[in-house]
C-alpha positions in Angstrom: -35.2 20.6 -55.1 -35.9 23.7 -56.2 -39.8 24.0 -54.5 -38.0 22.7 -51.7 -35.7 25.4 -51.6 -39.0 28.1 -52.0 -40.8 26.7 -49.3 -38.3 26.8 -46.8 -37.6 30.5 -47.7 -40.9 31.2 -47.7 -41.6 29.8 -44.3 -38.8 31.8 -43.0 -40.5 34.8 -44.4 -44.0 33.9 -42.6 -42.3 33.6 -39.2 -40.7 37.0 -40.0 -44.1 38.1 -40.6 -45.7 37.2 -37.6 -42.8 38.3 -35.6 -43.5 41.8 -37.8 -47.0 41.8 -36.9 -46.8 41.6 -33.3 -44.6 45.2 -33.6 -47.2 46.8 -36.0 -49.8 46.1 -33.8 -48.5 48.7 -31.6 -47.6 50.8 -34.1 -50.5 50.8 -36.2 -49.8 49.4 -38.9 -51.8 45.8 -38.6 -53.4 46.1 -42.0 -50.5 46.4 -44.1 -48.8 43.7 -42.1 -51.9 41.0 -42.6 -52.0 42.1 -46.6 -47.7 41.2 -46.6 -48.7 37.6 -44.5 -51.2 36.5 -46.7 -48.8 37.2 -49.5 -46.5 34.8 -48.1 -49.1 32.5 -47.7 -50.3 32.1 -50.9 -46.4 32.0 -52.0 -46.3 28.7 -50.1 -49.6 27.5 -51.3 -48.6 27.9 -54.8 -45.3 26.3 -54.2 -47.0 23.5 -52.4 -49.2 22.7 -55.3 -46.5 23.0 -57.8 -44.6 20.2 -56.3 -47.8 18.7 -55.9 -48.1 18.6 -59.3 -44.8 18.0 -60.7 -44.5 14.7 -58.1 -48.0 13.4 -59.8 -46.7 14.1 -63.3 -43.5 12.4 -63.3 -45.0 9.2 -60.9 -47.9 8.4 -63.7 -44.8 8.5 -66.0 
């Protein structure tokens, strides 16, 4: 419940992000936008293959 919880948060985040980096692409700022997205996107990776895990755990038990 609780990766659940993360992943929806974090996907929330990433279309906050890309939202974000259409307005720093007229500011200037681009780079430190991308570096903040793939942040996010490797939060929701690593969520992903937590639950991943913890479903494959408990099923061979």
């Amino acid at each position: 419940m609780l990766s659940v919880f993360i992943l929806v948060v974090s996907t929330i985040a990433l279309v906050y992000l890309l939202m974000q980096l259409v307005r720093a692409k007229k500011q200037g700022r681009f780079l430190q936008t991308i570096r903040d997205l793939f942040i996010i996107l490797l939060a929701i990776l690593m969520t992903a293959a937590i639950f991943y895990i913890g479903f494959r755990f408990f099923r061979a038990f």
